[in-house]
C-alpha positions in Angstrom: 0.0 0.0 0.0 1.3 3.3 -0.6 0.2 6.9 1.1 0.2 9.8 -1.1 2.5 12.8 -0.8 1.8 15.4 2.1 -0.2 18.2 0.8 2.0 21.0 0.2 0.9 23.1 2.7 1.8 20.6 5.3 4.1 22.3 8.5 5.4 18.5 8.8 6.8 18.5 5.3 10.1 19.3 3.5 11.9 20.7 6.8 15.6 21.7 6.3 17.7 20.5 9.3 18.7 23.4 11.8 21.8 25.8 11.5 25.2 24.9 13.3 25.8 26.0 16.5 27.6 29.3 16.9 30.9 29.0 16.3 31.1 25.0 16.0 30.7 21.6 13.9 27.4 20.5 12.4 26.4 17.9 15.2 27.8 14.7 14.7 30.4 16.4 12.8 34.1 17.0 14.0 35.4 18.5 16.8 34.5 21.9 18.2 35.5 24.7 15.6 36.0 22.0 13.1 39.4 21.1 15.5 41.3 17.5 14.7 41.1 14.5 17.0 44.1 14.9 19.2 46.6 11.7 17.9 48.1 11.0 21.9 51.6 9.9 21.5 51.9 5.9 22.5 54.1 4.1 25.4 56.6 3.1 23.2 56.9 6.4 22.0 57.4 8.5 25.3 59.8 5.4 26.7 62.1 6.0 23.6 62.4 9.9 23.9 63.0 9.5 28.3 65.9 6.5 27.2 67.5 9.2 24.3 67.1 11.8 26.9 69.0 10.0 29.6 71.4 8.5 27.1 72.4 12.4 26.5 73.2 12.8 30.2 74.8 9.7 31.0 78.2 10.9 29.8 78.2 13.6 32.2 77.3 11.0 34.8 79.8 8.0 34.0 82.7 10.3 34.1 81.3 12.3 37.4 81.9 8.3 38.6 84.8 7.3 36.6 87.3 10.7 37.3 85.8 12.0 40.5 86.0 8.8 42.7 88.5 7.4 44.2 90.0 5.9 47.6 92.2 7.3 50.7 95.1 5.9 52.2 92.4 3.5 54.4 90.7 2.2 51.0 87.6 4.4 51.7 86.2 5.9 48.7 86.1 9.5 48.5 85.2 11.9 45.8 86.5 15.0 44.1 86.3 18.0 42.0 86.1 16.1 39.2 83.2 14.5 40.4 81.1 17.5 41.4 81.7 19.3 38.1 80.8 16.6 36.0 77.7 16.3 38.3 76.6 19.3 38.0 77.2 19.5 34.0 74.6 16.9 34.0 72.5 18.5 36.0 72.8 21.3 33.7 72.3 19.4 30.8 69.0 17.6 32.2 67.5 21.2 32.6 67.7 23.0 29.7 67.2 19.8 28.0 63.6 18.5 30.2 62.8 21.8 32.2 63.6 25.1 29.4 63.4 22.9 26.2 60.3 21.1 26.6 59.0 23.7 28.3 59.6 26.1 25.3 59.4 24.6 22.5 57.3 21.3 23.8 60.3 18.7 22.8 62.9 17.4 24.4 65.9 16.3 22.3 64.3 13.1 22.8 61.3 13.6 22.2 62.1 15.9 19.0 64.1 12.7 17.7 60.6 10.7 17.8 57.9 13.3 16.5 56.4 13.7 19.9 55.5 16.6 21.9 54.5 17.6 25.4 51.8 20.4 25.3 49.2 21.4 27.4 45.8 19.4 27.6 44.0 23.0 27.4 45.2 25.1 25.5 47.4 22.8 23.4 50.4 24.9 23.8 53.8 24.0 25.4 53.6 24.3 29.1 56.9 26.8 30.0 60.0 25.4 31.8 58.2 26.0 35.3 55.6 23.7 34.6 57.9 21.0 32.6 59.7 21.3 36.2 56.8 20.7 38.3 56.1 17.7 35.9 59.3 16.0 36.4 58.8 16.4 40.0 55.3 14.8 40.0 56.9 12.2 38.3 57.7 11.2 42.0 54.4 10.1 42.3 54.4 7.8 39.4 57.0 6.1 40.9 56.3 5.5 44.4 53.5 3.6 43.7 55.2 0.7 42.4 56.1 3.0 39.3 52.4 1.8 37.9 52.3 5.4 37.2 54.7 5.2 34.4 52.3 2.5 32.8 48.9 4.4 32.5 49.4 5.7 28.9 48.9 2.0 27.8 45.2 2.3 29.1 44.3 5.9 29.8 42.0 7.4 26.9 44.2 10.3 26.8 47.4 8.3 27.2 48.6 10.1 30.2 50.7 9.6 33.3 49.8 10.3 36.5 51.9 13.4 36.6 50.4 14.3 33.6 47.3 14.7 35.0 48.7 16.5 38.3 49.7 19.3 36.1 47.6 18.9 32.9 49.5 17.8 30.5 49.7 15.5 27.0 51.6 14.5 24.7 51.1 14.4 21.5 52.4 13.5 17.9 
């Protein structure tokens, strides 16, 4: 059986489907302001840059061991200059590198050499060295608890650590 057309007239009829919202996506459509789906970086990704990153420093560290220990006239090690200043070279090295790096630009050295970058969940914008500081100190938390904290990336949706959510952070390819 078939029903005949609705009269022309009919207020039921021929209806257009209503406007955007202001300032966004059609619904069901992308993103707000027609804004990408964020692509989170993966585990494997952010383990790789931390190991190149503390592959940069470990010079600084081996030699801080190597040339600044050593033993007194009773066999009991001891340290020198040598040690200090190659200590504190890493030190320096770690910083401008994790803190004023990825806090500027949003890559580390490690993280430039895999594509990936740490930015800020809001505004999508690297996160300044004070906050890249605060990160690595949160990391502390991550770690104490059996350092599951490092391992929530493989099943948070946003792929973030622990200290990543303290100070709002992702990162991001």
């Amino acid at each position: 059986m078939s029903y005949p057309p609705p009269p022309p007239n009919d207020p039921y009829g021929n209806q257009t489907p209503p406007p955007p919202p202001y300032g966004g996506a059609p619904y069901g459509g992308a993103g707000a302001y027609g804004a990408p789906a964020v692509n989170y970086a993966n585990w494997g990704q952010r383990v790789g840059a931390y190991l190149i990153d503390g592959i940069i420093v470990a010079p600084f560290s081996i030699l801080a061991s190597v040339l600044g220990q050593g033993t007194d006239e009773n066999g009991l090690p001891t340290v020198n200059a040598f040690y200090w200043i190659f200590l504190l070279l890493a030190f320096v090295v770690q910083g401008y590198n994790r803190w004023f790096q990825a806090g500027k630009t949003g890559q580390s050295w490690g993280k430039k050499a895999l594509g990936i970058t740490l930015v800020d969940a809001n505004t999508g914008q690297p996160i300044g060295a004070g906050k890249a500081f605060l990160r690595d100190l949160a990391h502390f938390i991550d770690a104490i608890i059996c350092y599951i904290g490092f391992l929530f990336p493989l099943w948070d949706a946003k792929r973030q650590t622990l200290a990543d959510k303290i100070v709002s952070t992702v990162v991001t390819r």
